[in-house]
Backbone as a ProteinNet text record, in pm:
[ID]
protein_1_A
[PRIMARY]
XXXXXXXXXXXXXXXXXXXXXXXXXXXXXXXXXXXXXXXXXXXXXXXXXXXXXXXXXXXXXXXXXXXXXXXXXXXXXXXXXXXXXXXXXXXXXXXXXXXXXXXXXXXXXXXXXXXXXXXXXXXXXXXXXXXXXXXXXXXXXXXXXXXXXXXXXXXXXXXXXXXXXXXXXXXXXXXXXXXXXXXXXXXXXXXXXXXXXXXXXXXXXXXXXXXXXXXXXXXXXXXXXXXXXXXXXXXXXXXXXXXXXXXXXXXXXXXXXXXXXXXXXXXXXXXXXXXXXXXXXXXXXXXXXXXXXXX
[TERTIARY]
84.8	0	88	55.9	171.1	35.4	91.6	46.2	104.5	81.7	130.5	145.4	267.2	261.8	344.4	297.3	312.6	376.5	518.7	559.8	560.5	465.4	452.3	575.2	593.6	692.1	614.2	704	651.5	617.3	546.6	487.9	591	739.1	840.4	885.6	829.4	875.3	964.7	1035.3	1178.9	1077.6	1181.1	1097.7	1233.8	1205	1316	1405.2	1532.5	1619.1	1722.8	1727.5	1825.6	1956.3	2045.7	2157.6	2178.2	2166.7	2150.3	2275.8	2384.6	2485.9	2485.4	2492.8	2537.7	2346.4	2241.2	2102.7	2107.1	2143.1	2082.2	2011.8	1953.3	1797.8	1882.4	1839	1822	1733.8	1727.4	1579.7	1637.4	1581	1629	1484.6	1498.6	1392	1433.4	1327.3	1353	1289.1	1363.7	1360.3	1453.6	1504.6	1668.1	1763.6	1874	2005	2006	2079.6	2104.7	1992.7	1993	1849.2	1901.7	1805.8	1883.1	1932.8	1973.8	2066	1963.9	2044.9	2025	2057.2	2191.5	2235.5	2230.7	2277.9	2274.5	2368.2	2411.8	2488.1	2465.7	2550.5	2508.2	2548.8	2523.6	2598.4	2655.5	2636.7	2723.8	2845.1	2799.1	2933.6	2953.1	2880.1	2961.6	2912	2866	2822.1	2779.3	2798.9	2735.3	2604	2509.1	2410.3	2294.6	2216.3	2121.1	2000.1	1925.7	1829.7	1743.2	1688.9	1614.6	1625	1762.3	1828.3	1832.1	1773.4	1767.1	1598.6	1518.9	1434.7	1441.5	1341.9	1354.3	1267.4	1275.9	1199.6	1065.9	1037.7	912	814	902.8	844.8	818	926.7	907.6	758.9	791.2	645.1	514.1	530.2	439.8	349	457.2	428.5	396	417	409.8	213.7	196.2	121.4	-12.5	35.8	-67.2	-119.1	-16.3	-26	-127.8	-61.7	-165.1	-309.6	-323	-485.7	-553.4	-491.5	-549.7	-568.1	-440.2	-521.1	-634.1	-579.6	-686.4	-833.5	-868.5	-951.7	-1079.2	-933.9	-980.8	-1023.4	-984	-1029.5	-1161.6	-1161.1	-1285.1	-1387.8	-1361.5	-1494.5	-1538.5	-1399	-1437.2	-1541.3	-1477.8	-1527.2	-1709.7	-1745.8	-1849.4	-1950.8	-1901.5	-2013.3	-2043.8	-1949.3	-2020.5	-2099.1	-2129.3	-2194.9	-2331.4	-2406.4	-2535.2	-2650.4	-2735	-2799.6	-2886.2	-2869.2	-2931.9	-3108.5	-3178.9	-3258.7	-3388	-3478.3	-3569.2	-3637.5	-3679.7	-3776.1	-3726.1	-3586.8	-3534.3	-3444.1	-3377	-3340.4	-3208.9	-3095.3	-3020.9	-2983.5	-2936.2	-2926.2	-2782.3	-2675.7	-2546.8	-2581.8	-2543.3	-2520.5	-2398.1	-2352.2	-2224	-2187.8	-2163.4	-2158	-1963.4	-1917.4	-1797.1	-1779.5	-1701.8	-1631.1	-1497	-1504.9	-1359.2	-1300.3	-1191.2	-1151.7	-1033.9	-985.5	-875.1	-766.9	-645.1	-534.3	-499	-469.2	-480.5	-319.4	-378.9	-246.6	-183.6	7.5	63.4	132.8	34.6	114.2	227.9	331.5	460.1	481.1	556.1	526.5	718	798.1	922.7	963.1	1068.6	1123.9	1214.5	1198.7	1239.5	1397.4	1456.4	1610.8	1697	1831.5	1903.8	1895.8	2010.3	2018.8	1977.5	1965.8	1925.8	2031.5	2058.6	2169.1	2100.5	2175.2	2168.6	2313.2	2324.5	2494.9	2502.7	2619.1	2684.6	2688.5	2750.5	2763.7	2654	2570.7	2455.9	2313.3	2320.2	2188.2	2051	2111.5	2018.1	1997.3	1876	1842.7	1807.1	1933.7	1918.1	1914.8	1840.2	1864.3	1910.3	2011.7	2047.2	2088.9	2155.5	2166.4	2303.8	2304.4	2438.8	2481	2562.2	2612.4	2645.8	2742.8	2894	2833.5	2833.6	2834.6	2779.4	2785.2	2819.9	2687	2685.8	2562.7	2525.9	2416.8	2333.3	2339.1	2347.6	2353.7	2491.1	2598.2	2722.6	2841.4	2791.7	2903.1	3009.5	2998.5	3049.2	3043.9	3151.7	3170.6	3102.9	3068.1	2973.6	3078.7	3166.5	3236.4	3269.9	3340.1	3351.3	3269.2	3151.6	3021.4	2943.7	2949.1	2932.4	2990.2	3113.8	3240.6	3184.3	3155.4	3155.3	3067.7	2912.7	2801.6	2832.6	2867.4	2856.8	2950.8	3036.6	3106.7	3031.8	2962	2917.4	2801.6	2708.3	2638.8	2714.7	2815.7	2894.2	2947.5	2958.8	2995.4	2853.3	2739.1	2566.3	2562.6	2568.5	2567.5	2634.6	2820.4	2900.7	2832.8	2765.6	2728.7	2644.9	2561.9	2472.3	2565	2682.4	2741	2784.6	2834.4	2831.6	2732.1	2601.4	2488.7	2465.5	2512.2	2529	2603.3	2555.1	2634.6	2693	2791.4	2831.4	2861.7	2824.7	2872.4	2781.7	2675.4	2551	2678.9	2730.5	2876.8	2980	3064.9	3158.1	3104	2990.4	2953.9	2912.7	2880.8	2836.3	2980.4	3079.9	3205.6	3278.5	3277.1	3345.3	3262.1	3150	3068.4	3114.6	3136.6	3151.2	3288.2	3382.1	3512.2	3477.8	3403.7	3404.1	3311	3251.6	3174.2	3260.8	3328	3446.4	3530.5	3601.9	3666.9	3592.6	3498.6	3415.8	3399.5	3329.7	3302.4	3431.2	3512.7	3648	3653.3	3690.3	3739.1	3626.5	3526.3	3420.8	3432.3	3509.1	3555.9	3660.4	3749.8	3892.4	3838.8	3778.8	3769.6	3641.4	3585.1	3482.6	3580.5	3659.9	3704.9	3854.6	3910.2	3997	4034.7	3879.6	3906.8	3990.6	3957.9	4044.6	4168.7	4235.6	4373.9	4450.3	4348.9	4399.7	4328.5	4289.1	4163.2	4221.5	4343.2	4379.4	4390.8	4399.1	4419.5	4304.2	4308.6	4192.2	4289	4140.1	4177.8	4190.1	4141.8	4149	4283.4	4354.8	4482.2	4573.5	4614.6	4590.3	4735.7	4847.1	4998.6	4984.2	4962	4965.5	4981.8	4851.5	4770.9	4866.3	4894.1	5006	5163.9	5209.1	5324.1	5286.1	5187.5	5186	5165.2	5050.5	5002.7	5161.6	5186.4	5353.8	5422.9	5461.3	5535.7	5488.6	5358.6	5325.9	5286.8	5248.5	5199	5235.6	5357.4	5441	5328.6	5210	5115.1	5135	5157.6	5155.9	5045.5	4974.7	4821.2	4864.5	4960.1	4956.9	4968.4	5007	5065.5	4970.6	5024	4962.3	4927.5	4971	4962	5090.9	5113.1	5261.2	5278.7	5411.2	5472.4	5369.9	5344.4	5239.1	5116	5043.6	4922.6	4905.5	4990.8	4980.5	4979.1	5074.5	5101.4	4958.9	4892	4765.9	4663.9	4673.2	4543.5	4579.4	4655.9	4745.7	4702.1	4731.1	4661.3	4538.8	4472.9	4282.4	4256.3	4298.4	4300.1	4316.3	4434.3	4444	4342.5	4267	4208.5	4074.1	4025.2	3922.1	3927	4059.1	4076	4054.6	4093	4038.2	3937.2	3841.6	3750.6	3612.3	3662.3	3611.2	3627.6	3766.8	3810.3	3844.8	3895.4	3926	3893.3	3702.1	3670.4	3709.2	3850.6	3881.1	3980.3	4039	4138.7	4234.2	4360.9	4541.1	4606.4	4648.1	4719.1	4867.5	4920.4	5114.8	5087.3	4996.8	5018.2	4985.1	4882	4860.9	4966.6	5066.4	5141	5269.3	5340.8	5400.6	5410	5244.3	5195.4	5193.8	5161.8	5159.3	5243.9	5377.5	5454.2	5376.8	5314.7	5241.8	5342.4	5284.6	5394.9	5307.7	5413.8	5376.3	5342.8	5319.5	5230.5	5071.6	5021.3	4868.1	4855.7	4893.8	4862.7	4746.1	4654.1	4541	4451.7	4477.7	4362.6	4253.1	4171.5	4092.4	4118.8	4150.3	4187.3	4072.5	4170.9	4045.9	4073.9	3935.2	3854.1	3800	3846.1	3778.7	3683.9	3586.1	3495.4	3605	3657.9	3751.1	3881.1	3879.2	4022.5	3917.8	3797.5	3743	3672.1	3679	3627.5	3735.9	3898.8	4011.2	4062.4	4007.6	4025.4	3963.1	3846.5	3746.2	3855.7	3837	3908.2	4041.5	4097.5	4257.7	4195.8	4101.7	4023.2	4020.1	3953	3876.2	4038	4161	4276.5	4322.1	4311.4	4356.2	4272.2	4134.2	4026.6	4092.3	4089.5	4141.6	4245.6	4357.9	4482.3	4473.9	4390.8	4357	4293.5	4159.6	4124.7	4187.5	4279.1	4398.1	4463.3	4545.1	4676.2	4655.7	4538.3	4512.9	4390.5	4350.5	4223.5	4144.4	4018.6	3960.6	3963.1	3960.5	3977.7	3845.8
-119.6	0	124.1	214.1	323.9	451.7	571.7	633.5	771.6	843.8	971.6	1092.4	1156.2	1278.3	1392.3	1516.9	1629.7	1720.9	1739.6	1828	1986.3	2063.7	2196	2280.7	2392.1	2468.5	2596.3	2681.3	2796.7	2911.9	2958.6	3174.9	3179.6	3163.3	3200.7	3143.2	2994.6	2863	2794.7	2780.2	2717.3	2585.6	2502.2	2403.3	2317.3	2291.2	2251.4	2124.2	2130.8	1984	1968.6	1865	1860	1731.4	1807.3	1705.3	1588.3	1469.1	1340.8	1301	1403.5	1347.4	1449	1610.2	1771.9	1740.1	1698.9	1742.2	1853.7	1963.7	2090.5	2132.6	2176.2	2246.5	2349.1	2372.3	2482.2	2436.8	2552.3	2561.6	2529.6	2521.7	2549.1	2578.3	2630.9	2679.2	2616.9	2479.2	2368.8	2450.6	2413	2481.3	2621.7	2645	2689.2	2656.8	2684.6	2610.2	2506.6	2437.9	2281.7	2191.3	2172.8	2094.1	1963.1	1848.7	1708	1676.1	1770.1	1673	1581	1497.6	1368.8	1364.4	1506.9	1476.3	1630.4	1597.5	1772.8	1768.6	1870	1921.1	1959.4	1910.3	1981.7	2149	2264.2	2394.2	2444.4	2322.4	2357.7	2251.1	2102.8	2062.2	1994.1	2007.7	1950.9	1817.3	1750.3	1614.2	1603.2	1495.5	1499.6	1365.4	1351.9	1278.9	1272.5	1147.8	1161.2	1255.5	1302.6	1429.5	1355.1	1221.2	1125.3	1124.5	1161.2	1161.6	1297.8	1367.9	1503.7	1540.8	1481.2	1494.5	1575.8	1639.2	1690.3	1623.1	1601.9	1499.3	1561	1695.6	1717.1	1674.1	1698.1	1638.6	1491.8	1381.4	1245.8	1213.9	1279.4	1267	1336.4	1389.5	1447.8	1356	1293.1	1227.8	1070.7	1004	934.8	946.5	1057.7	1091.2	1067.6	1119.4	1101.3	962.6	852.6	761.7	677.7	716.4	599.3	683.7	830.5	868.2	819	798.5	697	587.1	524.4	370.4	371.4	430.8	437.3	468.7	564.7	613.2	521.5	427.9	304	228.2	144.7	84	111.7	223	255.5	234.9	273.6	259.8	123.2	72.7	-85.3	-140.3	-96.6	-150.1	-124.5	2.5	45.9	-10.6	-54	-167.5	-303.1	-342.8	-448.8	-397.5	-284.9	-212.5	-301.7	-324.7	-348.8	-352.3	-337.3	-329.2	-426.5	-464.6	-610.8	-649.4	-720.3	-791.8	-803.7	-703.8	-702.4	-809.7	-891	-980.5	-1096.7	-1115.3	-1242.3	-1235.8	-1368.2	-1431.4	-1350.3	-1376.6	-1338.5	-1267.9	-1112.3	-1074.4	-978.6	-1014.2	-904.4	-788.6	-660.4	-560.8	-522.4	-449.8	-368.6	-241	-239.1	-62	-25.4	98.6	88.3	226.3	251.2	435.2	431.2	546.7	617.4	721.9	756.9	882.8	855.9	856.2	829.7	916.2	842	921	1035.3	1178.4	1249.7	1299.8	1398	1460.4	1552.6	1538.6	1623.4	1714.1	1802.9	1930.3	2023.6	2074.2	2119.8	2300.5	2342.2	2501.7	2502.5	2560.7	2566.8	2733.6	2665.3	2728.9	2899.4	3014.6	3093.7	3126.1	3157.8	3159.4	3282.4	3247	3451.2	3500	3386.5	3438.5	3359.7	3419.7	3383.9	3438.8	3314.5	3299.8	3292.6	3348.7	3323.2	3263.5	3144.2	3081.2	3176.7	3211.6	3287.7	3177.1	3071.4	2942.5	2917.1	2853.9	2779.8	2837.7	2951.3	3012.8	2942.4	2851.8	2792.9	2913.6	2916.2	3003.7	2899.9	2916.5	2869.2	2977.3	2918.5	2990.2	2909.3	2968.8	2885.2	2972.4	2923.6	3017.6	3048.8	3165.8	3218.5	3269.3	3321.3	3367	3300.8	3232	3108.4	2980.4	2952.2	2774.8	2746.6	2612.4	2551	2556.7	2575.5	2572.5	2423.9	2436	2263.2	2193.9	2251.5	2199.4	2171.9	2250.3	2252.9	2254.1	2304.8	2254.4	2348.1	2478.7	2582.3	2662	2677.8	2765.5	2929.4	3009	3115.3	3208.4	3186.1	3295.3	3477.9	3418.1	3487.7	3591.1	3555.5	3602.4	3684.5	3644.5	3698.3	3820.4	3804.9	3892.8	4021.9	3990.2	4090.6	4172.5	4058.2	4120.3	4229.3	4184.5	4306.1	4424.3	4386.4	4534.9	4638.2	4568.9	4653.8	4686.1	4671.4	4730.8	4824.4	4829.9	4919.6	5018.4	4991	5125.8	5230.4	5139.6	5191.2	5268.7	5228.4	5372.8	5438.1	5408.9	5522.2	5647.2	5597.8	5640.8	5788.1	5757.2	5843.6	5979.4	5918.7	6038.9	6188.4	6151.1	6247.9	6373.3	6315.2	6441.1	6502.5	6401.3	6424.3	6542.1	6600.4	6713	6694.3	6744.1	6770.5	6592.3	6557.4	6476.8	6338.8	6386.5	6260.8	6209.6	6245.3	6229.9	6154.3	6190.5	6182	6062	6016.6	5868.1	5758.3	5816.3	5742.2	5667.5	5753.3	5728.5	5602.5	5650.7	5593.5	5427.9	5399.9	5304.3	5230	5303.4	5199.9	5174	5245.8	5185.1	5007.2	5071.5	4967.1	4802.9	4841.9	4737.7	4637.2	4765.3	4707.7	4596	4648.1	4582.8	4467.8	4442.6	4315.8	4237.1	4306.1	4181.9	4096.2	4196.9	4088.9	4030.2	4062.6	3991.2	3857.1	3833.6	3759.1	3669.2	3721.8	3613.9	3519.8	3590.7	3511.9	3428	3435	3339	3198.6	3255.9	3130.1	3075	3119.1	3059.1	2967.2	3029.5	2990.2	2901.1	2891.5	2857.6	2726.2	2625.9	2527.9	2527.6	2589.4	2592.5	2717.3	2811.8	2926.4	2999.6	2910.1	2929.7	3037.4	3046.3	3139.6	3286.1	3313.3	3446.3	3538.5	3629.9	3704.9	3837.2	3820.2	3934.9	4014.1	4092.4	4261.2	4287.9	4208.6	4169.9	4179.1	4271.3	4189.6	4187.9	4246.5	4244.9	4151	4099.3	3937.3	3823.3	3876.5	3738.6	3753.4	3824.5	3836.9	3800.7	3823.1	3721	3605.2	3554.8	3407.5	3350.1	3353.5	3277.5	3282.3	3384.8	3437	3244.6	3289	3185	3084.7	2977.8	2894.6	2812.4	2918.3	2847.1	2945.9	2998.6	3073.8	3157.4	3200.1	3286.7	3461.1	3550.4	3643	3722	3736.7	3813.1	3922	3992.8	4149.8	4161.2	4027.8	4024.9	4128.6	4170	4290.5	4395.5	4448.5	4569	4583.8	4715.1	4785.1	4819.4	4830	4860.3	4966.6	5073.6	5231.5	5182.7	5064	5070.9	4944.6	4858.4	4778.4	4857.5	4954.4	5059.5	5092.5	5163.4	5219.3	5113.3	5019.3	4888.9	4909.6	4868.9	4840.8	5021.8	5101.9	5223.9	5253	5225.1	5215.8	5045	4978.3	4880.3	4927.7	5016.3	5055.6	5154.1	5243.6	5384	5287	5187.8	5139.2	5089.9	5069.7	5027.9	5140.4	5255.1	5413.7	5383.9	5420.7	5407.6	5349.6	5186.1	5118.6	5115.4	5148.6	5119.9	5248.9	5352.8	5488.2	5624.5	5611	5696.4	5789.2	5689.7	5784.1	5878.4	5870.7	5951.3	5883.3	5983.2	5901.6	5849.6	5776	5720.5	5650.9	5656.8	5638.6	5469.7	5371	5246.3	5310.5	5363	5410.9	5457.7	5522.7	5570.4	5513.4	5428.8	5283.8	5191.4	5185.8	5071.5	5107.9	5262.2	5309.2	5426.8	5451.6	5576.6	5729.7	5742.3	5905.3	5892.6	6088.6	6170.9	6208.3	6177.6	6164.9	6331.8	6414	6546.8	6523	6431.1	6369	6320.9	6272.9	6204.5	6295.4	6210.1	6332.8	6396	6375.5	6407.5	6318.6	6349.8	6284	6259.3	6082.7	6013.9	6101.5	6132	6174.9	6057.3	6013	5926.2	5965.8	5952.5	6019.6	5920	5937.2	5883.7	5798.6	5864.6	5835.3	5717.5	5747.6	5664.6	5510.6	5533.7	5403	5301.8	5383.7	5334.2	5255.5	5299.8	5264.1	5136.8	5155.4	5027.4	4932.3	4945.6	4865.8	4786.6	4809.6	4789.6	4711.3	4729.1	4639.3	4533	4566.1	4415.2	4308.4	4375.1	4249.8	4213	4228.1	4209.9	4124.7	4163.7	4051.2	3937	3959.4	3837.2	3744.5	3776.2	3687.9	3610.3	3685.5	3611.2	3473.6	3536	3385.2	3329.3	3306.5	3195.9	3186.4	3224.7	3170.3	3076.2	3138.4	3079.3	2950.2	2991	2833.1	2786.8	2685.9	2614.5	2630.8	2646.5	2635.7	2535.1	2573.6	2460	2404.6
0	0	0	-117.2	-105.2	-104.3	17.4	46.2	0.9	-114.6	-102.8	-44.6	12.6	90.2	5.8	4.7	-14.6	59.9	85.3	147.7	69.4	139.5	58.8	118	18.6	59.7	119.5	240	324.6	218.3	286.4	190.1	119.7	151.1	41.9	-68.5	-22.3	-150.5	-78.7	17	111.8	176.4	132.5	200.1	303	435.1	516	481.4	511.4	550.2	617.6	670.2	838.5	790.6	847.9	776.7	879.7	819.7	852.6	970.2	946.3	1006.1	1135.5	1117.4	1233	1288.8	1216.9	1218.5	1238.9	1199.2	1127.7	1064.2	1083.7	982.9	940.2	750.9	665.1	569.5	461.6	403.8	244.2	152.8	-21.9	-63.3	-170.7	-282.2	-403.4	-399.3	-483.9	-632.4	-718.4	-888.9	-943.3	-786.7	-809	-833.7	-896.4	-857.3	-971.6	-963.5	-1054.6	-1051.4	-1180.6	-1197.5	-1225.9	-1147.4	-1186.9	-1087.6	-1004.3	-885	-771.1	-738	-677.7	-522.3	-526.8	-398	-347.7	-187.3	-136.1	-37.8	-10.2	85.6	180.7	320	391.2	432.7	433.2	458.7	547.5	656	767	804.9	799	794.3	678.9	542.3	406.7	368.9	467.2	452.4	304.1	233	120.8	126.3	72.2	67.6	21.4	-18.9	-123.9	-27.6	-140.3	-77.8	-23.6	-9.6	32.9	182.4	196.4	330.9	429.8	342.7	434.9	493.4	522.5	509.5	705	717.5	890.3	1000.6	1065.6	1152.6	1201.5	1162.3	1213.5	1003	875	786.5	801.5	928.8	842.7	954.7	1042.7	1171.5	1117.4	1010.4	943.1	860.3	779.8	643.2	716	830	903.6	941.5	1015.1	1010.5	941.1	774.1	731	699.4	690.7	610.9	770.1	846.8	978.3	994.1	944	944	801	714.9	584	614.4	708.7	706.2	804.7	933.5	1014.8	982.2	910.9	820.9	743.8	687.7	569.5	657.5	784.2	864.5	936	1006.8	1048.7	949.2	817.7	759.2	695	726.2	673.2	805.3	926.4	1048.1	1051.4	980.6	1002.7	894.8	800.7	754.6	814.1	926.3	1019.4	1138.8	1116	1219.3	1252.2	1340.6	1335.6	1455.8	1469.4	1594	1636.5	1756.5	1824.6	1779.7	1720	1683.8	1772.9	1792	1876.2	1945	2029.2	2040.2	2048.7	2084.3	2042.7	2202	2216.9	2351	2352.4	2297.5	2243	2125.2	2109.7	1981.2	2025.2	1948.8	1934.6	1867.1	1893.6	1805.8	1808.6	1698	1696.7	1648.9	1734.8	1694.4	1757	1668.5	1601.1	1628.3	1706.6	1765.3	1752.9	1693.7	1704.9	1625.7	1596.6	1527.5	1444.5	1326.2	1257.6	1349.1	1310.9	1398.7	1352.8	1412.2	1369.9	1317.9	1257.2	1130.7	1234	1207.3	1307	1198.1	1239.8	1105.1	1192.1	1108.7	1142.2	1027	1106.3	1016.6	980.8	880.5	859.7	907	974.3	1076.1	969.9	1091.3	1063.1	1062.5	913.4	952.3	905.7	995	1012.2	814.4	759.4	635.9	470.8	420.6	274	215	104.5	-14.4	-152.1	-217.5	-372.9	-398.2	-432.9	-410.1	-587.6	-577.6	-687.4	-794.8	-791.2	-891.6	-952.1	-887.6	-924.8	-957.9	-859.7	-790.4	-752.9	-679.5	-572.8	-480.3	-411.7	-290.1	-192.8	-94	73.5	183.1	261.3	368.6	514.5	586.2	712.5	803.1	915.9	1061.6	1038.8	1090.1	1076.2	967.4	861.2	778.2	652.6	692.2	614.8	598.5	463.3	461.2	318.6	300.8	219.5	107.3	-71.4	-99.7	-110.5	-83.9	-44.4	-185.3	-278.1	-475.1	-474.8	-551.5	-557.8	-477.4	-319.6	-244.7	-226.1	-291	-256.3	-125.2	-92.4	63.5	24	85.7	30.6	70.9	200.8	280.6	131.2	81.3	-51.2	-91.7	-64.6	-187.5	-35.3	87.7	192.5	199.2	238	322.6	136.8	58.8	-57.1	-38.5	-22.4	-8.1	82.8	189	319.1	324.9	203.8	137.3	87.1	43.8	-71.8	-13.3	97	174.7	273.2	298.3	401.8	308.9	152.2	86.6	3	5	14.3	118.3	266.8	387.7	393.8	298.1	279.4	257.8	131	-3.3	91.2	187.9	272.9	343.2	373.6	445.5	329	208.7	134	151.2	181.1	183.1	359.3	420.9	574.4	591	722.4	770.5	921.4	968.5	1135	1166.8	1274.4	1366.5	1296.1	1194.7	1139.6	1022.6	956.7	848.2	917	1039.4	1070.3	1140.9	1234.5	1284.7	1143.9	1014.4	900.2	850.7	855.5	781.3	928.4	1081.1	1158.5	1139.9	1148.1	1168.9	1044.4	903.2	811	815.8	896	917.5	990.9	1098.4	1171.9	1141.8	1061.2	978.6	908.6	814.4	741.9	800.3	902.1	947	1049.4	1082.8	1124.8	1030.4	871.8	774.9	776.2	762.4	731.3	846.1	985.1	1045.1	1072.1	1039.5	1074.3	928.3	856.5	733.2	741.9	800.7	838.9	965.3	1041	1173.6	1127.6	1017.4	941.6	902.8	778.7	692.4	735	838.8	889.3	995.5	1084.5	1233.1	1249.5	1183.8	1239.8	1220.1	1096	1058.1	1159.9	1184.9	1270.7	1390.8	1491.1	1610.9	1667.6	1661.9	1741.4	1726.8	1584.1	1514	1512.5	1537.9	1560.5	1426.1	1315.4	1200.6	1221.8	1346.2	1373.9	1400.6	1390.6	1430.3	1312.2	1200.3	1066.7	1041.7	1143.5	1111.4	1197.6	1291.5	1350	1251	1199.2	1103.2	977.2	897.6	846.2	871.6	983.9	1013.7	1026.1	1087.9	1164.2	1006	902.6	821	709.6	701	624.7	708	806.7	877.1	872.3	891.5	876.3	765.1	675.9	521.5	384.2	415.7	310.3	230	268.7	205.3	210.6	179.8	225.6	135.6	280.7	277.7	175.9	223.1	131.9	8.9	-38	-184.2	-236.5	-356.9	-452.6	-383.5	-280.1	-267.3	-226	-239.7	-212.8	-67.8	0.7	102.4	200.9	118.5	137.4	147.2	38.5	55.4	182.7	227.3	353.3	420.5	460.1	626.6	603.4	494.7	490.4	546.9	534.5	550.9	705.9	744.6	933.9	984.6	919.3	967.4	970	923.3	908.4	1042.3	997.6	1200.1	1307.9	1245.7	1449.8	1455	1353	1365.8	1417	1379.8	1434.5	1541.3	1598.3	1728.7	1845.2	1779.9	1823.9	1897.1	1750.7	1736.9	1883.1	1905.7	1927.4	2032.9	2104.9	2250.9	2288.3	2221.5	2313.7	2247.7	2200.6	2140.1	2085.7	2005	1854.8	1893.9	2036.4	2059.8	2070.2	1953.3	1946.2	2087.9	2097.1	2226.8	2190.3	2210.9	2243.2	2150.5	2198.7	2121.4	1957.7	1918.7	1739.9	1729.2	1749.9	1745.3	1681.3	1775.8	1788.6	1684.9	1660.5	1534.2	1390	1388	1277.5	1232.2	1316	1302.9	1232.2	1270.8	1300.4	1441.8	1378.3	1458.3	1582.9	1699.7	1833.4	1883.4	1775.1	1827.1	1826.6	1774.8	1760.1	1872.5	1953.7	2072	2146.6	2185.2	2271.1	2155.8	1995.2	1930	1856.8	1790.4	1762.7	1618.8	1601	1446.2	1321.6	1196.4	1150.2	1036.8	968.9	887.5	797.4	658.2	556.5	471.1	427.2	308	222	136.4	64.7	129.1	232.2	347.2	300.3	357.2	408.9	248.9	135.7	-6.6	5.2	-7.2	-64.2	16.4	155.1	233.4	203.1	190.3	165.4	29	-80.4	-215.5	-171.3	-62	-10.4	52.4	95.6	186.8	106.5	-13.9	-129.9	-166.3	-205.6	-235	-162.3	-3.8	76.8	88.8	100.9	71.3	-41	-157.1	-264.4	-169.1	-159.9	-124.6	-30.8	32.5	200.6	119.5	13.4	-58.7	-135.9	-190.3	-330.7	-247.5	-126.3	-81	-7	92.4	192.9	154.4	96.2	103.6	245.3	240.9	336.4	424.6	569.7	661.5	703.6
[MASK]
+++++++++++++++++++++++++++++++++++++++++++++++++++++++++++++++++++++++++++++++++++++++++++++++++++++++++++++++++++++++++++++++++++++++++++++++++++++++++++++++++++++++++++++++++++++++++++++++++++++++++++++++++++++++++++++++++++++++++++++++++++++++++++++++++++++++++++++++++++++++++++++++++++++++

């Protein structure tokens, strides 16, 4: 007896799957992406496996579900044509009579999640928790297409301070410093963690010696001597920024040879400073996915 079930997809079209091996729930929007495939990915730890296999346990308790309120269903009503009522007037007479309720359907709603992908390769649309991971079709790491996206939204609110005036300009320009420098550093600690748990990107003449020393990569490649000090000078200004509201102190100093008459003033941050950084980021981005395979 084969019972058909229908897993519909949510208001958006995403319909859920949990990886057989991490059980993680994320979502896909089936008729995206590669057509034909057989198998899926998982986006958080890679697992590969037939899509048969991803199914989520509130769908298989679902689809479970329906098939025991069909039979149940079928039964009762088989039961209810032996129904009958006892025989008036007589010594002995059986009746039968037949109660009950088919088992009922356990319906399940798909779960709400942080982000949605368009994988650049394929253009499947997933969505899963957290940021980073793998597309569920092709198997591509997204970090890349992420750490970009969120460039290019931090140079959109740039875009706002131009018409800004006073202190509404000068927090538009500091904030997208500081964005800046999170996308990245929230790229390098995805993309890196197991090969480098310890490195923290905000760190980026650290992370630059250590990865230099350990796996002969050097982050800076293609940019010049001037435009590195410049990248390492826009880090520490966010370190300002972030920890000593933007006023020079003896360590900026140290790190970035400016002249020790700034001390006690306030870093200044230009529109223009933070475009051009932005633009060395994507340079060094390449380099860490050219040089080390993802860990």
């Amino acid at each position: 007896m084969k019972i058909p079930v229908s897993i519909e997809p949510d208001e958006e079209g995403y319909i859920g799957r949990e990886c057989p091996v991490c059980k993680k729930y994320f979502k896909v929007k089936f008729g995206t992406g590669l057509h034909g495939v057989t198998d899926c990915y998982c986006p958080y730890c890679n697992h590969k496996d037939s899509q048969d296999n991803f199914w989520t346990r509130q769908q298989i308790e679902y689809a479970k579900s329906i098939a025991l309120n069909q039979v149940t269903s079928d039964l009762l009503k088989s039961l209810k044509k032996l129904e009958r009522r006892p025989k008036p007037n007589q010594l002995i007479s059986i009746g039968i009579t037949v109660k009950g309720q088919p088992t009922p359907i356990i319906y399940y709603s798909e779960e709400e999640l942080e982000q949605k992908v368009t994988c650049n390769q394929c253009t499947l649309e997933y969505a899963i928790y957290g940021a980073f991971g793998y597309c569920p079709d092709c198997g591509i790491h997204n970090s890349k297409q992420i750490v970009s996206a969120n460039f290019d939204l931090i140079l959109r609110i740039l875009a706002l301070s131009v018409n800004a005036e006073g202190d509404i300009k000068s927090k538009l320009i500091e904030n997208s410093l500081e964005d800046a420098v999170s996308a990245f550093d929230g790229f390098g600690r995805e993309h890196y963690s197991s090969a480098y748990p310890q490195i923290s990107f905000q760190s980026i003449s650290f992370a630059q010696t250590k990865i230099l020393t350990d796996s002969q990569v050097d982050i800076s490649s293609g940019l010049s001597p001037k435009e590195w000090d410049f990248v390492v000078e826009q880090f520490q200004k966010r370190h300002l920024i972030a920890h000593k509201m933007g006023i020079i102190d003896d360590e900026f100093i140290r790190k970035t040879g400016t002249s020790s008459s700034l001390v006690g003033r306030k870093v200044s941050i230009t529109e223009e400073d933070v475009r051009k950084f932005i633009s060395y980021l994507l340079v060094i981005t390449d380099n860490l996915l050219t040089g080390i395979p993802r860990s």
